[in-house]
N, C-alpha and C positions, 0 to 999 in steps of 0.2 A: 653418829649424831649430826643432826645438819644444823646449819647456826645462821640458817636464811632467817629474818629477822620480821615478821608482814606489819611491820608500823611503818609509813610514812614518815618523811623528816618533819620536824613539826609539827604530827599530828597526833594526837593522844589516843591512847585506848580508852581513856577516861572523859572524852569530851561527851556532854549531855544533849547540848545545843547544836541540830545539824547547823553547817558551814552552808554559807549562802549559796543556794544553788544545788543543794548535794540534798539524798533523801537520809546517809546515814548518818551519825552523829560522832561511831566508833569506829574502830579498828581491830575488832573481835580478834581472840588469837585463832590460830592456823590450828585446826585439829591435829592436823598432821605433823607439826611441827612440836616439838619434845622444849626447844628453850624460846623465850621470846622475853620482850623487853615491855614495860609497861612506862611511857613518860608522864610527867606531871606537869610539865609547862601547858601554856593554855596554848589551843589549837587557831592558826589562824581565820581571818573571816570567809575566805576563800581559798578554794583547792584546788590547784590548776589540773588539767587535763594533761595525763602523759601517755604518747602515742608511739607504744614499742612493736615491734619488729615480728610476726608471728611465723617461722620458716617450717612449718608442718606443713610435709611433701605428699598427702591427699588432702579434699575435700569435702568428699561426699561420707556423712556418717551414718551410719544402720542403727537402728533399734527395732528390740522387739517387744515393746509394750503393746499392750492390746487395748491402751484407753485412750493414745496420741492421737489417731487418725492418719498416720504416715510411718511408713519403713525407711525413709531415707530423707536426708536434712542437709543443710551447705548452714557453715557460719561464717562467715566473713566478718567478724568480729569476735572476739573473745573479751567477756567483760560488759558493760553495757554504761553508756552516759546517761541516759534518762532516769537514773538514778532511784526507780522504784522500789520505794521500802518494800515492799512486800512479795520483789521477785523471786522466783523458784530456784533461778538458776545460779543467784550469790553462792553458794557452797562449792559450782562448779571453779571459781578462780582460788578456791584452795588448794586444786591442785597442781596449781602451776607455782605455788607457794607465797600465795599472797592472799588477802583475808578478803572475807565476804563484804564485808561494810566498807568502808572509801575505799579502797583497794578497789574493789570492784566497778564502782564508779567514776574511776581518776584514773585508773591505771590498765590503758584500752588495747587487747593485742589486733594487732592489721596483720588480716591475710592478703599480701597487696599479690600477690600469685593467685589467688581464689580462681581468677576468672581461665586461666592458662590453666590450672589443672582444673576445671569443671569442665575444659574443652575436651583434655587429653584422657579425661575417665568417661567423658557418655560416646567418645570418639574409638573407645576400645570396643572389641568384637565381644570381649564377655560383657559386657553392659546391656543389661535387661533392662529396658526403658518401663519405668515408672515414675508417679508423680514425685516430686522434690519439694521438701518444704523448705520455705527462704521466709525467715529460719525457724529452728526447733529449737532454740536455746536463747541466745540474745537478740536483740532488735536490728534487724539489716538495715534500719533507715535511721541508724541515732545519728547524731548532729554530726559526726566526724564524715559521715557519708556524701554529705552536701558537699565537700570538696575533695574529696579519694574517691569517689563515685566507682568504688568496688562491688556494691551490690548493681548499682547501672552497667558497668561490663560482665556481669553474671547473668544478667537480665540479656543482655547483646548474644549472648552465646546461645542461651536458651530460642531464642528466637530464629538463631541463624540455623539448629538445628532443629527448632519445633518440636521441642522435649517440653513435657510440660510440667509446670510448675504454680503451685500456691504457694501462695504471699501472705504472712499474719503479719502487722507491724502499730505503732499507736501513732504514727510520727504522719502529716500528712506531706510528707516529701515523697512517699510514693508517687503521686501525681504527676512529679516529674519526668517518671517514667511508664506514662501514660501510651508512650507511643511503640514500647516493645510490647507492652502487656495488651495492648488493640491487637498488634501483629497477632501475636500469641492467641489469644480468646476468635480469633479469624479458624483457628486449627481446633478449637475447643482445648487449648492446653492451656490455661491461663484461668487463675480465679484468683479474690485479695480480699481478707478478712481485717477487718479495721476493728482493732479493742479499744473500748471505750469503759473505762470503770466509775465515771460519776461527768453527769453534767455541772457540777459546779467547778467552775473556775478556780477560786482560793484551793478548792480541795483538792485537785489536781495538782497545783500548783504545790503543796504541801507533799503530797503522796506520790507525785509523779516529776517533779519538779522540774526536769530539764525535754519532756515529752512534750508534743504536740499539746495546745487548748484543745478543750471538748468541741467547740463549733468548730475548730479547723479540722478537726478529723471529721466532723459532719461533713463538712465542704467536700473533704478528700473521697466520703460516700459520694456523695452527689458526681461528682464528676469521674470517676469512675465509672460508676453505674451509667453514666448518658454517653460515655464512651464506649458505652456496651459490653465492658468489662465483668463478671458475675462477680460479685461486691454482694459480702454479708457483714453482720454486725456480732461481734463477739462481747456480752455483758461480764468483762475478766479484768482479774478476780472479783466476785460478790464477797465484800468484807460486811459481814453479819456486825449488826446497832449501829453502822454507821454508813455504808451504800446499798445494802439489801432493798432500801424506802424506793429505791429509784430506778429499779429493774420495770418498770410499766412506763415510766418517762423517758428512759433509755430508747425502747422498744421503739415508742411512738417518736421516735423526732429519727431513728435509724432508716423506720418504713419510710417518712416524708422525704429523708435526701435519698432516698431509691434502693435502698438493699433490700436484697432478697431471700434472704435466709440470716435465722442468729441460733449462738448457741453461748455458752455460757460455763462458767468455772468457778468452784468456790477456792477460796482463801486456802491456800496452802502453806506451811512454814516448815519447812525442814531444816535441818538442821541449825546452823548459826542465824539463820534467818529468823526464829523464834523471839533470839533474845535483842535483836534488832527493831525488830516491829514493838514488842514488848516497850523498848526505849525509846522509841516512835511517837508510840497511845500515850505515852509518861507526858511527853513533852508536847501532845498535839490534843489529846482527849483525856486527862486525868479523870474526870468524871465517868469514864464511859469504858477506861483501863479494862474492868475485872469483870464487866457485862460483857464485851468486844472477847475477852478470853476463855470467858466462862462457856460461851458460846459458843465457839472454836472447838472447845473442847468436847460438848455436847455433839457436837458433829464428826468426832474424832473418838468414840467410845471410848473417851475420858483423858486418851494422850491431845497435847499441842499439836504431836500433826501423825497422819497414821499413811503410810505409804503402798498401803493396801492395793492393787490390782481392780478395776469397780467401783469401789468407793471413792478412792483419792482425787477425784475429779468435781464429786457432784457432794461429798459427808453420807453419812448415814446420822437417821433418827428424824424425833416430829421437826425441828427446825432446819435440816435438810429437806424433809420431804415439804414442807412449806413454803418455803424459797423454789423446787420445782415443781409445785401448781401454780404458782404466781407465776415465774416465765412460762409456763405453758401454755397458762389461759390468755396472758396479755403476748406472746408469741403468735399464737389464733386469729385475735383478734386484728394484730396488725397487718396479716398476711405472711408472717414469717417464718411460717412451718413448713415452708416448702421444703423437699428435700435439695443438697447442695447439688451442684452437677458435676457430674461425672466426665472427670478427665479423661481426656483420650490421647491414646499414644500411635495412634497409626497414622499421622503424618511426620511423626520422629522420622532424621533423615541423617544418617553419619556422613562424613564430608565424603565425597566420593561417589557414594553410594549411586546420587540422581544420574551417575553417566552410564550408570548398567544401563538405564533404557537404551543408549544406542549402542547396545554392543560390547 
């Protein structure tokens, strides 16, 4: 029996009211964990950020789903500060034995090694160059990154070996590193996928609360794209009654700061993440609670969330298939059905390697 505990000092499993700054309100318990404790003091106004140690000796992670778009991912984070209720990957910080809900938004692991072993795995001879997603789990540009600038010497690497690599991130601190991701897209290895899930400011603020505004990540299109960078627009997650309205608004202000392709993800909620969102809608849209779930469900042949292979990306049924004729028509119309472009790995270069030309 293990007696790791996932509540916070101070922080209730019972709080209703997110903490300033933060998207959860709780401290869901640990599936995995058999005892836990439940406090009843009131939680306070704020949460602080805690920035632990993550000493996991690789980097680079393999999947083999067939609905991601990539076989290999780097996180340099474990955990996420932008604190989106309705992220996919809360469940993943249960296993490190801490909880989906503030746990996962407070409690941030740093891969401060990331960039030293991203060098010494595309640097090995078994290393089959292919594209890299930065990341496939949490956000490589949450606010901790502005001064550990871990995914900036990931980005250094990438470059020095011209291994290529896409970028999904909501945060417009990408821009920052504007000048490896030019180098990069010089070799065609370099593309960056900006998610944006509603132009409204408050609601962002509300549902994303510690992520970039909606016009700063317009911005981070814009300049991007005029650095010649390939720069699309991701409409992620479409949360059906309450951002669904605004997948044609999205589109048309994406095409204006310059992206060239979009694509799009509905609402997902696995595991403890359900009853987070759930607590969410209570305290954000009571009105709109049982339509927002009812809906979810209808697109989820009748579970909260179905982890299906095909499906799990896009729902099935009429209000799935609804939500993808409206991105398609207004995808059309703004020039954003381009196909993405296709990374290339033939000027990947292992260190050493450039002195075989002489010999």
């Amino acid at each position: 029996m293990r007696y790791t505990v996932p509540v916070m000092a101070g922080v209730p499993n019972t709080t209703l009211t997110s903490p300033k700054g933060r998207g959860a309100g709780t401290n869901p318990t640990n599936r995995f964990e058999r005892v836990s404790i439940e406090m009843e003091v009131p939680g306070p106004d704020r949460v602080p950020t805690e920035l632990l140690r993550d000493s996991s000796r690789s980097i680079i992670a393999k999947n083999d789903s067939p609905d991601v778009g990539f076989a290999a991912s780097i996180n340099p984070y474990r955990g996420c500060e932008h604190g989106c209720i309705y992220c996919y990957a809360r469940p993943s910080h249960e296993y490190l034995g801490f909880s989906a809900g503030l746990d996962f938004e407070s409690r941030i692991l740093i891969k401060e090694d990331a960039p030293e072993l991203l060098r010494k795995e595309l640097s090995s001879p078994k290393w089959v160059p292919q594209v890299i997603a930065l990341s496939g789990n949490t956000d490589c540009y949450q606010p901790a990154e502005r001064k550990l600038e871990i995914t900036r010497r990931c980005l250094a690497v990438f470059a020095e070996l011209r291994h290529p690599v896409a970028v999904i991130t909501k945060n417009e601190l990408v821009t920052r590193d504007i000048d490896y991701l030019q180098e990069l897209a010089a070799h065609q290895a370099a593309a960056v996928a900006i998610s944006i899930t509603t132009l409204d400011g408050e609601l962002a603020r509300r549902m994303e609360p510690r992520a970039s505004h909606p016009r700063d990540r317009l911005k981070a299109i814009e300049r991007l794209a005029a650095a010649g960078i390939p720069t699309s627009v991701m409409v992620a997650p479409v949360v059906p009654a309450i951002t669904d309205h605004e997948i044609p608004k999205i589109l048309e202000a994406a095409a204006a700061a310059g992206a060239q392709s979009a694509g799009y993800v509905m609402l997902r909620l696995p595991g403890a993440v359900a009853g987070l969102f759930e607590s969410w809608l209570e305290e954000h849209f009571p009105d709109r609670k049982d339509k927002v779930l009812n809906r979810v469900r209808e697109m989820r042949g009748g579970k909260i969330y179905d982890s299906t292979f095909g499906s799990r990306m896009r729902g099935e049924g009429i209000f799935a298939e609804q939500i993808r004729a409206t991105f398609e028509t207004f995808q059309r119309r703004y020039g954003l059905d381009q196909p993405r472009p296709e990374l290339s790995t033939a000027a990947f270069r292992r260190p050493g390697e450039q002195l075989s030309l002489f010999g």
